[in-house]
N, C-alpha and C positions, 0 to 999 in steps of 0.2 A: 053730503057726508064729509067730517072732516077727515084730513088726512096728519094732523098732527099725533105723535106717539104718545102717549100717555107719561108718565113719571110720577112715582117708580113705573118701571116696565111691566107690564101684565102680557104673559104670551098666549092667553086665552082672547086678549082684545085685539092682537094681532092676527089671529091666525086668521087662514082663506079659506076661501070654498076650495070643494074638489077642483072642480074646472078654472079656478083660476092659477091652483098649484100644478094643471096640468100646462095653460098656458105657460107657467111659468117657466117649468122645465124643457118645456119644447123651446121659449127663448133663451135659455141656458146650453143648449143642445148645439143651437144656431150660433151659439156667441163661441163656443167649442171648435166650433167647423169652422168656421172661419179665421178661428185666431190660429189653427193649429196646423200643420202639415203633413206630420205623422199619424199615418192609416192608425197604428196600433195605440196610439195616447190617443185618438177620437174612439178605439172601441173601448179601451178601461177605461176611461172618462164615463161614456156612456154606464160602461156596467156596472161600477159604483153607486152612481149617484142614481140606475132605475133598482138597485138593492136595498136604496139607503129607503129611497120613496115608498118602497112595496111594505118596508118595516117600521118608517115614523113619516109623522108629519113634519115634513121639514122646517117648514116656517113655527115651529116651537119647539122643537127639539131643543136639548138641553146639554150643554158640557156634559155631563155626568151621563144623559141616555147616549149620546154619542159615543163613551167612552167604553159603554158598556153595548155598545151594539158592534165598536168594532172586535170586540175581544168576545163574542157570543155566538162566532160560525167557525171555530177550530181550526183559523185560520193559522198559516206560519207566520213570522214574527216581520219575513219581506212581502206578504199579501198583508201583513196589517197597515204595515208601512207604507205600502203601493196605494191601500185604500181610502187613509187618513191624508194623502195626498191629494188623492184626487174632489173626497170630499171638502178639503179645505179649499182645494181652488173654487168648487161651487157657491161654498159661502164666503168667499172674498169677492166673487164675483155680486153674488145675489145680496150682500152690506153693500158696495159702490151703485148699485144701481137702484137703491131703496128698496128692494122687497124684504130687508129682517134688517131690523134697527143696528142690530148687534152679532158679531162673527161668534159663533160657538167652542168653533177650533182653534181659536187664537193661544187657547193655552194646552192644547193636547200636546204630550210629547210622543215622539214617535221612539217604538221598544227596541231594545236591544236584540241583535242579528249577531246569533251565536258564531264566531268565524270558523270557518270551512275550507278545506282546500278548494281552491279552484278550482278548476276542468281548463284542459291546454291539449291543443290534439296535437297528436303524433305523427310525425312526417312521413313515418310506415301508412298509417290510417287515412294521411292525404292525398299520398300518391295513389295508394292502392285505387281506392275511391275514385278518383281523379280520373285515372287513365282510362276505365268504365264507364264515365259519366257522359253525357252528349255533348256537344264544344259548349254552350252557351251555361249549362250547370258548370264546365271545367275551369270556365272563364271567373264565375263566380267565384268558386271555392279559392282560386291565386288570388284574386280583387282581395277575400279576405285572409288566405292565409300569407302571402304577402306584404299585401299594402296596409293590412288590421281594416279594409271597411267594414262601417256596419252594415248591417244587410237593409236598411232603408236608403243607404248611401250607393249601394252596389243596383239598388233594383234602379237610380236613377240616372246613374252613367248615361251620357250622350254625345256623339259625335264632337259636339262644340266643347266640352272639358277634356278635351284631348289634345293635345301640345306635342306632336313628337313623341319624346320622353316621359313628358311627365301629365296625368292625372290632377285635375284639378276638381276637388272637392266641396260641396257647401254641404258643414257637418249640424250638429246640435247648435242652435243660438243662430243660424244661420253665418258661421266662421269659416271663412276659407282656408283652405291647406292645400299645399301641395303635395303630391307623393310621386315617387320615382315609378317606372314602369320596370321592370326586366325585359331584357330581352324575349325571351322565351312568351311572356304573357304580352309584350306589342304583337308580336306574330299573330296571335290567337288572337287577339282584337282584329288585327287587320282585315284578317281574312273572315271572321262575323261580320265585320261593317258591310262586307259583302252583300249579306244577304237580309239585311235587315229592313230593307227597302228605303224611303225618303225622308222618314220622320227623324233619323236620327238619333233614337233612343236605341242603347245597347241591348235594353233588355224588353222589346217595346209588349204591348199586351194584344190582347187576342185582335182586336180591330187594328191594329197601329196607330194610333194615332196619341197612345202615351204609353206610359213606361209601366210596368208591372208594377207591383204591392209589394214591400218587404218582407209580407207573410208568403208570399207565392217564393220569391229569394230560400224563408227559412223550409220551404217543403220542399224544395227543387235540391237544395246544399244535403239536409238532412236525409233524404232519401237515396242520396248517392254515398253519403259516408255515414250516415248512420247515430251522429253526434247533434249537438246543438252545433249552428254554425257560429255560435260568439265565441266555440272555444279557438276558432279560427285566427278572431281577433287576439286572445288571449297568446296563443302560437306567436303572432307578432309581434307584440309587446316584448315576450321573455324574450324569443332570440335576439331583436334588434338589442335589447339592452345587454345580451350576454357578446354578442358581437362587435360591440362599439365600447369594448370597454367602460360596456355599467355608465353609459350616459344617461342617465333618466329624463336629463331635458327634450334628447332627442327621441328618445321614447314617446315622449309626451306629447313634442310635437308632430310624430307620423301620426299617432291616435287620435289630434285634436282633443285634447283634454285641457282644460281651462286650469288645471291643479296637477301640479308632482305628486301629490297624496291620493289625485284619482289615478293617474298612471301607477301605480306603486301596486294596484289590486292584478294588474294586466300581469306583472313582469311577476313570474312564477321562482318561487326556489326549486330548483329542480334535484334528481338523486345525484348526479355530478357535485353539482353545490355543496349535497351535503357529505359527499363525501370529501370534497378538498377542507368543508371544515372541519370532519373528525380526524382528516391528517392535521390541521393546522394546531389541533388541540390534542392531539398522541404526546404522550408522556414519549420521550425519544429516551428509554433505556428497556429493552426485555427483561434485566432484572424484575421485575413484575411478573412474567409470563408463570404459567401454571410448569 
C-alpha cells in the first residue's frame, strides 16, 4: 500500500481506522509525558485532545469543524483559549511526525479575554490563614505570598536549592531564578528539613521518595485560606513593585517572567493607587464644592 498523499488533498483517503487513531493518540499521549514536566499541562493536554477524539475524527477534521467544536460547549473565552492550545500542540505534533499531511490550527485565532480585575490576597487573609495552618501548608502559603512561587515550583523545593539565604528556582522553560529567603520563612524551613526524613524534598509525598503534585500544593494553600493560591503570587508581584519604587524589571525578575507585559498582569492597582490618583487629579480650589 502506498504511502504517498494524494493532490489535491482528499481527507476521506487519508483517514484511519479506529484502532489506529487509538494507537495513535496513546503515541501522542506518550510524546506529552515525556516532553513535559507539569502534572497539570499532562492532565489538560490529555482532556483536550480525549474531548476533541470523543467528538471528531481527528485525522480529517477541518478548520472550520475545529472552529466550530471549540465554540460548541459554552465554554469561557480562557477554556477556549486553554483548549485551542492544547489541540494545536496535537496537530503540530501529529503534521511533524506524518500522521495528517496538513495542521488544521495553523490559522485558528484564539478570542478575546474580556479584562477582569485580578484576585490579590490580603495580608489580613494570609496571616489569618497562615497562623491555622500545619507548618508545612504555613511554609507553602510564604514560598508563595512572599517569594510569588508557583505552586508547581513550591511542591518542588529540595534541600539542595537551598543556599543560606537564598532559594534557587527552576521556573517555566526550565529558567533559573533566585529569590531571597526572609528570615522568618528560613526558620520555618529549617526546622521542616527536620522532619522530612533523607530525600530531601520539602514537600516530599506519601512514600518519600519524591515531592508532592502542584495540585496537592493548590488543595493544601486553598483549604487553609480559602482562596486560589495564585492570588498569592499575585500579592507578590503588587507589593514588590509598590515597594521598590514601581521597578517592574525587578518584579519580573522575582516572578520569572520572560516579558514586563507578563509581569504587568501580577502588579495590581490597588484602592491606595487609586486614591493618590484622584488626589493627583483634584481640581485644587473648593470654589466648586456644593
Amino acid at each position: 500500500m502506498s504511502n504517498v498523499i494524494p493532490f489535491p488533498y482528499d481527507p476521506g483517503h487519508y483517514s484511519i481506522g479506529t484502532a489506529r487513531r487509538g494507537a495513535m493518540i496513546d503515541d501522542y499521549k506518550l510524546y506529552v509525558r515525556n516532553e513535559t514536566e507539569s502534572a497539570s499541562t499532562i492532565r489538560i493536554r490529555y482532556h483536550y485532545i480525549d474531548r476533541l477524539t470523543a467528538d471528531l475524527d481527528v485525522t480529517t477534521a477541518t478548520e472550520a469543524q475545529l472552529e466550530t467544536w471549540l465554540r460548541s460547549h459554552g465554554w469561557a473565552p480562557t477554556s477556549i483559549n486553554c483548549a485551542l492550545a492544547s489541540i494545536r500542540h496535537f496537530y503540530r505534533w501529529a503534521e511533524r511526525y506524518g500522521h495528517i499531511p496538513n495542521n488544521p490550527t495553523k490559522w485558528l485565532r484564539r478570542v478575546r479575554v474580556p479584562r477582569k480585575m485580578g484576585r490579590i490576597a490580603s495580608d489580613e487573609t494570609i496571616l489569618h490563614g497562615a497562623m491555622k495552618a500545619p507548618l508545612p501548608t504555613r511554609i507553602m502559603i510564604m514560598l508563595g505570598a512572599e517569594c510569588g512561587l508557583r505552586r508547581a515550583e513550591i511542591a518542588k523545593v529540595h534541600r539542595d536549592d537551598i543556599d543560606d539565604e537564598w532559594l534557587y528556582v527552576i521556573g517555566k522553560g526550565g529558567h533559573q531564578r533566585a529569590v531571597h529567603l526572609s528570615p522568618e520563612l528560613r526558620e520555618l524551613i529549617a526546622v521542616h528539613l527536620r522532619t522530612v526524613g533523607s530525600s530531601g524534598w520539602l514537600f516530599p509525598n506519601r512514600t518519600g521518595d519524591h515531592h508532592i503534585t502542584g495540585d496537592c500544593v493548590y488543595q493544601r494553600i486553598h483549604r487553609a485560606l480559602g482562596i486560589n493560591p495564585h492570588a498569592l503570587r499575585h500579592r507578590a508581584g503588587t507589593v514588590v513593585y509598590e515597594r521598590t519604587g514601581n521597578n517592574i524589571r525587578l518584579a519580573q525578575e522575582m516572578l520569572g517572567h520572560a516579558t514586563p507585559e507578563m509581569t504587568s498582569r501580577y502588579v495590581h492597582v490597588t484602592r491606595s493607587d487609586l486614591v493618590r490618583a484622584s488626589e493627583a487629579a483634584r481640581l485644587a480650589t473648593s470654589r466648586l464644592a456644593a
